[in-house]
N, C-alpha and C positions, 0 to 999 in steps of 0.2 A: 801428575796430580791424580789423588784417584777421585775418577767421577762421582762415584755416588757417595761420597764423602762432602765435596764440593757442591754437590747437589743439594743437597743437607744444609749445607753454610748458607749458600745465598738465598734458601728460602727464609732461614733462620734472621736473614741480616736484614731483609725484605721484610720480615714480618716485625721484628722490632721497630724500624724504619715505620711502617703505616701505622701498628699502633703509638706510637708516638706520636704521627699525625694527625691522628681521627682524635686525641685527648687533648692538644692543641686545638683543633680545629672546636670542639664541643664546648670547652672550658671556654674561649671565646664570645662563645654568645649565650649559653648558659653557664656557664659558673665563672662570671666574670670576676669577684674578687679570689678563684683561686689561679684565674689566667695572667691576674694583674701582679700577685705576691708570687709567682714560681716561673709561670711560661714567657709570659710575655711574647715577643716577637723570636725569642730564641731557638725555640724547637723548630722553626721552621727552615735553622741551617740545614738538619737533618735531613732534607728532600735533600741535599746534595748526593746523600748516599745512592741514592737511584739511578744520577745521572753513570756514576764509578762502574755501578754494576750494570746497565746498559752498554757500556764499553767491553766487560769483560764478556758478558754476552754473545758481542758482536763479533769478537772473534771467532768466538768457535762456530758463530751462526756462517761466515764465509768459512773457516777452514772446512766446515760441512759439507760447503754447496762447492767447493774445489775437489772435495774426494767425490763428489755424485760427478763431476764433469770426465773425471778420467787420468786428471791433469795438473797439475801448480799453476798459478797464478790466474790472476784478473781480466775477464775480457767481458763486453757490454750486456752479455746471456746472465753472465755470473750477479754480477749487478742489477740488471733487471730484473733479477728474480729474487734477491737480496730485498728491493724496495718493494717488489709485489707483495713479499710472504709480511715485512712490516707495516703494508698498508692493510692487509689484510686480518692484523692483529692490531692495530691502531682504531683502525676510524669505524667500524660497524660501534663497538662499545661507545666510542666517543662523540658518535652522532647521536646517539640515542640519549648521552649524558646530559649534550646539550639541549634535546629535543622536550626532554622531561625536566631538565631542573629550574625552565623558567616560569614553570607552573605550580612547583610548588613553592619553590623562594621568589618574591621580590626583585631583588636586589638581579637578579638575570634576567630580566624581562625583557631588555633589548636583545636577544637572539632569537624573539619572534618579530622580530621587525626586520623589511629587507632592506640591504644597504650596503653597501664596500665592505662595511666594518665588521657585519654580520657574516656574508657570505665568506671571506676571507679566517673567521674563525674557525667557521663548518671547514673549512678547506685546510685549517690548521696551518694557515700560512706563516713561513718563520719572521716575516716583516711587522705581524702582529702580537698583541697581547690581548690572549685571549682573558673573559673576566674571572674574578678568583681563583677557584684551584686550580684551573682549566687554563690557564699561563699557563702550565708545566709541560702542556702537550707543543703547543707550537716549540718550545725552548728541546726538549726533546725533538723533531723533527729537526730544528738544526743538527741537532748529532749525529741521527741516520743521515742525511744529505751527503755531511763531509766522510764519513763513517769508511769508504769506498778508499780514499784518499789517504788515510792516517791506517790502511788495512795494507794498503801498496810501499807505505812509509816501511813498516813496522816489517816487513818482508825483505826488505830491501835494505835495510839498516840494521847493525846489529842492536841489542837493547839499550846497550848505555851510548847507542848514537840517538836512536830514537829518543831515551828520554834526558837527552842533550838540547835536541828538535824542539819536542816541546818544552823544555824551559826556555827557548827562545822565544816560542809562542806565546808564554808568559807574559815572558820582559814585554813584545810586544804589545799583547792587551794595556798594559802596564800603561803604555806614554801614548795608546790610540785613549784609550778611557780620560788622560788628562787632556787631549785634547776634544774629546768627543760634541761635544756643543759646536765647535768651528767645523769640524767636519761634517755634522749633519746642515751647516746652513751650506756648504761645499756642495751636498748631493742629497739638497732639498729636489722633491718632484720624481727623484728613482726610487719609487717604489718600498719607503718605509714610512708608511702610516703610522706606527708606533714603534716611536725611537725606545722605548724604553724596551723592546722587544731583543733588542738586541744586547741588553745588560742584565747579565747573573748577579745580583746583587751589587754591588759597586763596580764591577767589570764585566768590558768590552766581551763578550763570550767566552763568559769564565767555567758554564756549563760544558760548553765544547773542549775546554782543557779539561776537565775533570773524567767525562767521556775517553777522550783518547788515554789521558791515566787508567782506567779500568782498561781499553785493551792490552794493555801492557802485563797486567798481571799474570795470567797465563805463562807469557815466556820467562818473566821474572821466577815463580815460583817452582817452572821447570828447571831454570839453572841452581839452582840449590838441592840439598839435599835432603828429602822429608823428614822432618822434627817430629816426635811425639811429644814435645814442652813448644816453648815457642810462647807462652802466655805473661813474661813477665816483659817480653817486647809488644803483645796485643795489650797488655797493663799500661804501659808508656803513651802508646798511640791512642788510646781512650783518653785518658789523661791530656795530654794534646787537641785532640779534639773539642773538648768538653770546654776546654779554655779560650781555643779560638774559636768557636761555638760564641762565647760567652763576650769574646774580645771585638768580635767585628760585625756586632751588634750596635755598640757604643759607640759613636763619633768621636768622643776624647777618649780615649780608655788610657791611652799612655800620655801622647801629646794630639794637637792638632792635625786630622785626619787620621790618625792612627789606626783605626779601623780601614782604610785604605790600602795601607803600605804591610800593613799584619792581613792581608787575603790570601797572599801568594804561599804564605804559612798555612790558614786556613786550609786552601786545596789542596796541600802536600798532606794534612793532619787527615781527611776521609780519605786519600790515596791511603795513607800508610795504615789508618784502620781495616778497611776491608783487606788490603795485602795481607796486612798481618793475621788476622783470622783464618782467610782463607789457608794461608802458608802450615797450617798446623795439620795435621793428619790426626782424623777421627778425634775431633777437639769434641769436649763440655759441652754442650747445647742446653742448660735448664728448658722445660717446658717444650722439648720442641716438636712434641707432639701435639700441642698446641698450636702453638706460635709461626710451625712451619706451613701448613695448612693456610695461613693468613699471608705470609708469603707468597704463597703460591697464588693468592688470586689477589695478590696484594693490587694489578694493575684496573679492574672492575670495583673493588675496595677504594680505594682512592677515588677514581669518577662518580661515585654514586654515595657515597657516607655524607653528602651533605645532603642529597635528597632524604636519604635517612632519616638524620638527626630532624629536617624538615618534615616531615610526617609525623615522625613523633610529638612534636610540637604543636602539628595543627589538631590533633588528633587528642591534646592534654597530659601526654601520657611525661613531656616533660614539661615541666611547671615551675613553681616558683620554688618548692620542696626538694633542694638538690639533692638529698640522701636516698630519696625513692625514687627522682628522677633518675639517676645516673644505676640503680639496680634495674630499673625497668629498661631501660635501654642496654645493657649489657645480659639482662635477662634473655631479652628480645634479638639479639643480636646475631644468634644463629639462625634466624630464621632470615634475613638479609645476606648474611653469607652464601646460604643457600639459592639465594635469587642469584647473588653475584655468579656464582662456580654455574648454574643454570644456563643464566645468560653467555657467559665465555665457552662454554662448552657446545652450546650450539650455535655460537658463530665461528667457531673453531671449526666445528665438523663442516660447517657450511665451506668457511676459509679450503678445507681440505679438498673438498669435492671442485671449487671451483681451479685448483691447484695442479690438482692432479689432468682436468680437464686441459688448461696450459700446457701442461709439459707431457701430455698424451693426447693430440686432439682428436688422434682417428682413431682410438681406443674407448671401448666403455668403460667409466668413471668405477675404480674399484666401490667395493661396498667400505662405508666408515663404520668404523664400530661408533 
């Protein structure tokens, strides 16, 4: 695959991805009859995209730290260092998300209170749900956790063994989720404070399957041979998408639970989306000088667009006037990106300094740009 091609994509698919987010997320409490006549609860399948491209991530983040060691495969160095460099990209933003948006929204007021529930969110524990958008982070930490496991899988198996593996992991979610109520009163008191932590929308951690489908891509899209077309099969899987997007939203859509039994399609449709794109060499990108930029700091975008929108708000500048509202706020909006890239960048350089520290201790800390 070429990198900096792919490079390009994920930003691209990352930034479609969050602004779709942040216009769900906005139309919701301000422009509630266009959230009610268009969004609804739909666009919020979309976040699954995330989980896809955190897998494909994940691979190349360990085949990295395998070519730094010397060597092939997995030992507790490689790993350890795996979850330091993601904790260190995770939780400096993430504490600060939570530290700040209980001050300006309401409705998170409980993460200045101490308590299990509280400290357990700061800690991004996977047995929790964290409140509003901020669920997405513990449901990601399950993916890093197993991340390690499905990276030994995927090494170890050829591709269509591994994504054999995982449709078995499927089927399984599949009959743990029907039974899922008897088995939490099974293994009430171990440590799952919020059951519902543990379910991607109707299934048993259907996040974590979508996850290990993104590590996959990489070695799929290297046994093929690079296409300069390839868009009338990324036409298909949009199309796909958009339907089970649309289908497993609906509790009857076909019959009784049908939005159930239609998931396991659902996750195959954002697999096969982002494959598909990615799989295309030096594809179409409308805007993506734009759009890619929003990708890239798509992950500080995400934790802090509701403090945003909440400022705005308190401040008048969104109002009852949707039309000037949503210009003033889009007006306004480079200048919050700008905090965003701000903030990631100097916890990035911070991340690096303490990094380099670890893996050189009796060494002085190069300089960061």
């Amino acid at each position: 695959m070429n990198t900096a091609s792919t490079r390009h994509t994920t930003a691209y698919i990352k930034g479609i991805t969050i602004i779709v987010v942040m216009v769900g997320h906005y139309s919701s409490y301000y422009a509630v009859d266009f959230y009610t006549d268009w969004f609804r609860e739909y666009a919020s399948e979309i976040v699954s995209i995330f989980f896809v491209l955190a897998g494909y991530g994940a691979l190349h983040s360990f085949s990295n730290l395998e070519r730094q060691k010397g060597e092939p495969g997995l030992d507790i160095g490689v790993i350890l260092r795996y979850y330091g460099k993601k904790a260190l990209r995770i939780y400096p933003l993430y504490w600060t998300a939570l530290f700040t948006v209980a001050f300006i929204l309401p409705e998170y007021g409980r993460l200045h209170e101490l308590s299990p529930h509280t400290v357990a969110t700061y800690l991004g524990y996977p047995g929790v749900k964290a409140p509003g958008v901020y669920w997405f982070i513990p449901a990601l930490i399950q993916c890093y956790l197993l991340a390690p496991m499905f990276y030994i899988l995927i090494r170890r198996l050829s591709v269509r063994h591994y994504m054999m593996a995982v449709a078995m992991m499927l089927a399984m979610t599949m009959v743990i989720t029907n039974s899922y109520d008897r088995i939490l009163d099974m293994i009430n008191g171990f440590g799952i404070p919020d059951p519902e932590a543990l379910l991607y929308r109707p299934l048993f951690l259907a996040n974590v399957i979508l996850f290990a489908l993104g590590m996959a891509i990489p070695l799929l899209a290297a046994g093929h041979h690079p296409k300069k077309g390839g868009y009338f099969v990324f036409a298909g899987s949009l199309a796909l998408f958009l339907a089970m997007m649309l289908a497993v939203r609906d509790a009857d859509t076909l019959f009784t639970r049908s939005h159930f039994f239609l998931f396991p399609l659902f996750i195959f449709s954002v697999f096969a989306l982002c494959w598909s794109l990615l799989r295309i060499v030096d594809p179409v990108l409308p805007l993506l000088r734009l759009v890619g930029p929003l990708g890239n700091r798509s992950y500080p975008i995400y934790l802090f667009h509701r403090q945003y929108f909440g400022l705005l708000a308190m401040a008048g500048i969104i109002g009852s006037d949707g039309a000037s509202s949503i210009a003033l706020t889009i007006l306004l909006f480079p200048v919050f990106f700008i905090a965003c890239a701000l903030m990631e960048g100097g916890f990035h350089r911070a991340g690096l300094r303490i990094t380099r520290r670890w893996l050189s201790p009796g060494e002085a800390p190069a300089t960061v740009p």
